[in-house]
Structure formats: C-alpha cells, structure tokens
N, C-alpha and C positions, 0 to 999 in steps of 0.2 A: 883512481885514487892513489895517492902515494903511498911508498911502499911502508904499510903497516907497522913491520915490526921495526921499523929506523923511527917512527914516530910513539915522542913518548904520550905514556897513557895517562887519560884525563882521571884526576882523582872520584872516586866512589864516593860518595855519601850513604853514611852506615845511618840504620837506623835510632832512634826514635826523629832524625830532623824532619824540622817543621815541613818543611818542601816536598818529603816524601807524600803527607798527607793533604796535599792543595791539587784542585781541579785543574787541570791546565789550558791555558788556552788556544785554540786555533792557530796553525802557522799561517799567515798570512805571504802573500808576493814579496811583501817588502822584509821578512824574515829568510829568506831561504840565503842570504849570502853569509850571513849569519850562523845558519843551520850545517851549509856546506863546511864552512870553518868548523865546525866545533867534532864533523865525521872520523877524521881520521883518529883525533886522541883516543874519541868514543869507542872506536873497534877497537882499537890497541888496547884499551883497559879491558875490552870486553873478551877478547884472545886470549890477555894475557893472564886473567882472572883464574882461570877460565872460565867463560860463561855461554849462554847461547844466547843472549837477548841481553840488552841493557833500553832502557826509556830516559828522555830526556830529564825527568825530575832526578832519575838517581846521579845528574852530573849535577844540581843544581839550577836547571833550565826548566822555566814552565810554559814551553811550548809542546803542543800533542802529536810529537814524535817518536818514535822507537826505532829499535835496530833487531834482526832477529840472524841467527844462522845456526842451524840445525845437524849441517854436512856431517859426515862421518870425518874422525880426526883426521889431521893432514889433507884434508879437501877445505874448499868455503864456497859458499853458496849466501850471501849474503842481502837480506832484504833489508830496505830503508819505506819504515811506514810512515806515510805523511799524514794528519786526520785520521788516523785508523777508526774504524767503528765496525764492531759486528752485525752483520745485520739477519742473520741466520741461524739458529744454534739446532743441533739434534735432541733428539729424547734420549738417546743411548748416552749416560753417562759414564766416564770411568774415573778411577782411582790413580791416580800416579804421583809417587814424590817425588816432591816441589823443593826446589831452596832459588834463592836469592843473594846475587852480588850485593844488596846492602844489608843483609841478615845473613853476611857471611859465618859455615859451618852451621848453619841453621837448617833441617828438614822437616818435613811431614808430608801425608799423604793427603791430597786436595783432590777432592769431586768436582770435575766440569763435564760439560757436554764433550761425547766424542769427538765431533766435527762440526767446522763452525766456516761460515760466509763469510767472509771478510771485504772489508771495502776501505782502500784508501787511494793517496796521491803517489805516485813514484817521484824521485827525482827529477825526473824528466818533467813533470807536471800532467802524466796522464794520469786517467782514474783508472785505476786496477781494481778487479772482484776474485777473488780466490776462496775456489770449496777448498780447505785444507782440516785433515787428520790426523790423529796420533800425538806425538810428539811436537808437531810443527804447529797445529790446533792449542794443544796447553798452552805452549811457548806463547803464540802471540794473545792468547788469551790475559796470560800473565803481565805480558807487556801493555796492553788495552788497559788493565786493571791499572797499573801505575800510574797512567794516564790522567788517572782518575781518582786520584790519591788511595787506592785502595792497595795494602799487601798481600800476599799471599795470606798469612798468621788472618786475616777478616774472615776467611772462609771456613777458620775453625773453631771449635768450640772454644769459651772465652779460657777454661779452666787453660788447657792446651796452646791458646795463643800466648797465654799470661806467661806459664811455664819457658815456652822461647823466648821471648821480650826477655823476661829473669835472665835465663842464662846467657844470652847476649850483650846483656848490660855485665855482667860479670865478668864474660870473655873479655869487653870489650876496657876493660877498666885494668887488667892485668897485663895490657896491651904496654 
C-alpha cells in the first residue's frame, strides 16, 4: 500500500447521514478495483483521526467492507474485511467504551460478547475465520454493525442515545 501518510485522507461522514443508516451490499469481483482505490485515503483518514476501524458507509460507500487496526500506537497491524459476518459470538459479555469516527467526541459504554468468530474475504480473495477478543472483538464487532447501518448510540438506551445525537448535532453546528 502506498505510503499512508503522503495520501490524503478521505473525508468522514458525521452523523445523522442517510448512508450511515442503509444495509449495504455484497462486494462483488467486479468491485474490488474500485475498493482497492478508495484503501489508501480510508487508512489515512482512519490514522489520522485517530481511529482504529473505519467501514465503507462512514466514507460514503455501500459496499460491506471495513478496515480495522488495533496495534499499540506507532505499530500497524492492519485488517481489510471483505463480507464480514460473525458467525460465533460468546456468552461472556463485557462493557467497554465505544466512540465513533462519525459521532466524533461522542462516548458511552456498549455491551457486546466478549469474543466473537468472524468470517470474511481478505484482499487477496481468500476466506479468512478469526476467533478474536477484547478490544479487537468490539472493534470489528462495531465495524460489522455499520455494515449494517446500525451505530453504536442502537445499543443504548433511547433516553442515552437521544442525549448523544443532541449533543452532536450541537457540536456539530458550532463547527
């Protein structure tokens, strides 16, 4: 991939847009040169955010892609999920807060399964299955969600979700 930080990054879509909330669809063969194009801005936004995941809707793309990388700062480690779908999840749930590159300065604390199956395509076009945990579990958990038009703020109580929305549209208006 070329080098990241000489490419500039693809703009964010901040929430309430419509995109964020639409299912998306299948990458198909005839998508991937397409998809290959659009990696580099997408890490660069997602670096330079900083974030650890970005999904094809928050650039405005509705194909069911995502990006994840988890490393410790100054390392990358980065995954390109193609089709992702979990197909696994634990009983053991945890608590960890959540924010979002499009509900930028927005957090709260989201209940998912600890550890979760995951199945998608690599770049390469093989099918990859990953048991993953912790941090790296939420993360793509989160990014599957977008997928899917769902936000983080779905997993909370309405009162709670309403409160961020508020303050976000506010943030976002003094912008």
């Amino acid at each position: 991939m070329a080098d990241i930080e000489a490419v500039p990054p693809t703009p964010i879509l901040i929430a309430p847009q419509a995109v964020l909330r639409r299912q998306t669809r299948d990458v198909k063969p005839e998508d991937m040169a397409m998809l290959r194009e659009n990696l580099p801005g997408m890490f660069s936004a997602m670096y330079k955010a900083p974030g650890i995941g970005l999904a094809a809707p928050q650039v405005g793309l509705g194909l069911r892609f995502a990006l994840v990388d988890v490393a410790n700062e100054g390392e990358r480690d980065p995954i390109v999920m193609i089709n992702p779908e979990v197909i696994e999840e634990s009983e053991t749930l945890v608590s960890r807060e959540e924010g979002c590159l499009s509900l930028p300065n927005q957090y709260a604390e989201v209940v998912r399964p600890q550890s979760v199956r995951v199945r998608f395509r690599t770049l390469a076009g093989d099918v990859e299955e990953r048991e993953v945990d912790d941090l790296l579990a939420t993360c793509m958990q989160h990014e599957i969600d977008h997928l899917d038009g769902i936000l983080f703020v779905d997993h909370l109580s309405s009162l709670k979700r309403n409160m961020i929305m508020r303050r976000l549209a506010k943030e976002q208006k003094g912008r």
